[in-house]
N, C-alpha and C positions, 0 to 999 in steps of 0.2 A: 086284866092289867090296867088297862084304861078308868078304873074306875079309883086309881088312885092320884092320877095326875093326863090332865089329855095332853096330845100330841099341841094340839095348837100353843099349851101352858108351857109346856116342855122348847118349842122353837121360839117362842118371843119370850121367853122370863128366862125358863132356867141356865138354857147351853147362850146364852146372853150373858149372862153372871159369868159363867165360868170363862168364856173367852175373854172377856174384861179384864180378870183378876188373872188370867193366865199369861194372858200376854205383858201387862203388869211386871210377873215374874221372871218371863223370859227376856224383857227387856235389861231388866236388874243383873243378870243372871252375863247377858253380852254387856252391858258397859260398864262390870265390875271385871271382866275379862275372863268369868270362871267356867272352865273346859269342866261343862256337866254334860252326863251321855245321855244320848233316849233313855236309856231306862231307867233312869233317876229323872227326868224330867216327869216320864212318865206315871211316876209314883209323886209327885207334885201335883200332878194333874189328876190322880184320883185325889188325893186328899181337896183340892182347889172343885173336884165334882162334888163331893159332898158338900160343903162350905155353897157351893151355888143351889143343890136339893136344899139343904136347912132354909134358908135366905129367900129363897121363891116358892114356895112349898109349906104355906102355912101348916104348924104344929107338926114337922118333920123335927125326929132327933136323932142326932149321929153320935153314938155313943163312945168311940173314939179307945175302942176294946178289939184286940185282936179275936177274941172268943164270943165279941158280938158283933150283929153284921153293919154293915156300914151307915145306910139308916135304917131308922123305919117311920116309914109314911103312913098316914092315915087315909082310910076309905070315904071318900068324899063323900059319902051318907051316913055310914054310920059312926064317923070316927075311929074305927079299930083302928093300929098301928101294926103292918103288915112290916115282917124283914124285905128288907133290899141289898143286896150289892152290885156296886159299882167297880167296872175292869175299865183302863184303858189302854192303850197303846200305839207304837207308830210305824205297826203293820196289820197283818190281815187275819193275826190269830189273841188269842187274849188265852193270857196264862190263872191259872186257878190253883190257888195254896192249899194249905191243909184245911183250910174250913171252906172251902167248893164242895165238899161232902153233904154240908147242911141245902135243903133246900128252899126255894124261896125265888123272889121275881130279881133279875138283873137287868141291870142298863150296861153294855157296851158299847165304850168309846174307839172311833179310832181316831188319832187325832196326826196336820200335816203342818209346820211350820212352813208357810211360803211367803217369802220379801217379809212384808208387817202385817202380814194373813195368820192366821191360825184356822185351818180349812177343817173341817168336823163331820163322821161320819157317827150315828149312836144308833142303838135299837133295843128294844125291853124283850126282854120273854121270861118265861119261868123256866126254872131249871133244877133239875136232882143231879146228886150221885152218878148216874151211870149216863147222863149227857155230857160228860167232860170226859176228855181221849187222855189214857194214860201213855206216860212216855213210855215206848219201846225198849226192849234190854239193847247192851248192846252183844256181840256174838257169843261174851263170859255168861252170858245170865244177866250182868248187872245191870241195874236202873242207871241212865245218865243224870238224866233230872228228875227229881222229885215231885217237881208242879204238875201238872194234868194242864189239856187246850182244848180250844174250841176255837176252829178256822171257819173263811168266811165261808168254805164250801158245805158244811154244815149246817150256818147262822141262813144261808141263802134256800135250805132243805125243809129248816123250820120255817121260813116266811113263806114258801110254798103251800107249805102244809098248815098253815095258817096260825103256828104257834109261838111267831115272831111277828112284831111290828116295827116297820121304819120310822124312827124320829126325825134324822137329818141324813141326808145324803140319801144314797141306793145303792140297790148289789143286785145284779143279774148276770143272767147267764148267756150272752148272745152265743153265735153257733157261727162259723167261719171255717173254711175249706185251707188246710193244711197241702196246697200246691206240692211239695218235695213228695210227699208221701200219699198223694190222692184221696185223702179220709177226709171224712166231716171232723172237728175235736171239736172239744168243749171248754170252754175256760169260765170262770168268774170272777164278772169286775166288783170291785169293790169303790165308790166315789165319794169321795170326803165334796162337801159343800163350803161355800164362801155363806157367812151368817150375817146378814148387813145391821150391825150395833145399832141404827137410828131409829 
């Protein structure tokens, strides 16, 4: 995965681009007075991820095709152009449409508006088909949603097993004693980072 963009390129260039031009839009977005939700922000904010991959990322192209993938990036030795998709969102799972089927490397975003902060958590891995969680029926048989996830308890299973890398932020698993009920539990944080623009 690294051999298309390193971590160090990825925390000073690119998620630099994109919190610029995001926050940009989110200002635009509050002193026009227009009641947009997370998740139309959120799809802002991929489209504002690609635009910062193309832009720091020499001879990256985002072909701008639902039936192609978001970019593709070149191997910083040999020039192939490699698929990528880019998910974001503004919690702890990232949703995957009808073309999460195709396989190929991902970046997921989680991203947090705080005060004039936009706080960012990212990580790259590769991914097929059957790494994305189909929605559940509900008691009819029926599918509720269409889309397919992947949560951070997951994204936290591959960094373990060493088939995820952290961009920005962190996700671990501390261990805490649940006093009401005498057990060990387990949870997983997920921590968006502050990216200092200068």
């Amino acid at each position: 995965m690294n051999h298309y963009f390193t971590r160090d390129h990825f925390r000073n260039k690119t998620i630099k681009v994109f919190i610029k031009h995001f926050r940009k839009y989110l200002n635009l977005f509050k002193n026009d007075e227009l009641d947009i939700s997370n998740k139309m922000k959120s799809e802002f904010a991929s489209q504002i991820a690609e635009k910062a991959m193309k832009t720091s990322i020499p001879g990256t192209i985002c072909p701008k095709l639902d039936k192609e993938p978001d970019c593709k990036i070149p191997h910083l030795i040999t020039k192939i152009l490699a698929d990528w998709e880019l998910k974001c969102t503004t919690g702890h799972s990232w949703r995957g449409g009808k073309y999460s089927k195709r396989p190929g490397y991902y970046v997921l975003i989680s991203w947090e508006e705080k005060k004039e902060d936009i706080l960012v958590f990212a990580a790259r891995l590769h991914m097929k088909e059957e790494d994305w969680d189909k929605s559940k029926p509900n008691k009819n048989g029926e599918e509720k949603y269409y889309a397919t996830s992947f949560d951070k308890k997951k994204l936290l299973e591959y960094k373990n097993a060493g088939k995820a890398e952290i961009l920005c932020g962190d996700i671990y698993h501390p261990k805490y004693i649940d006093k009401s009920r005498g057990e060990r539990m387990n949870v997983v944080n997920l921590v968006r980072e502050k990216i200092n623009l200068e």
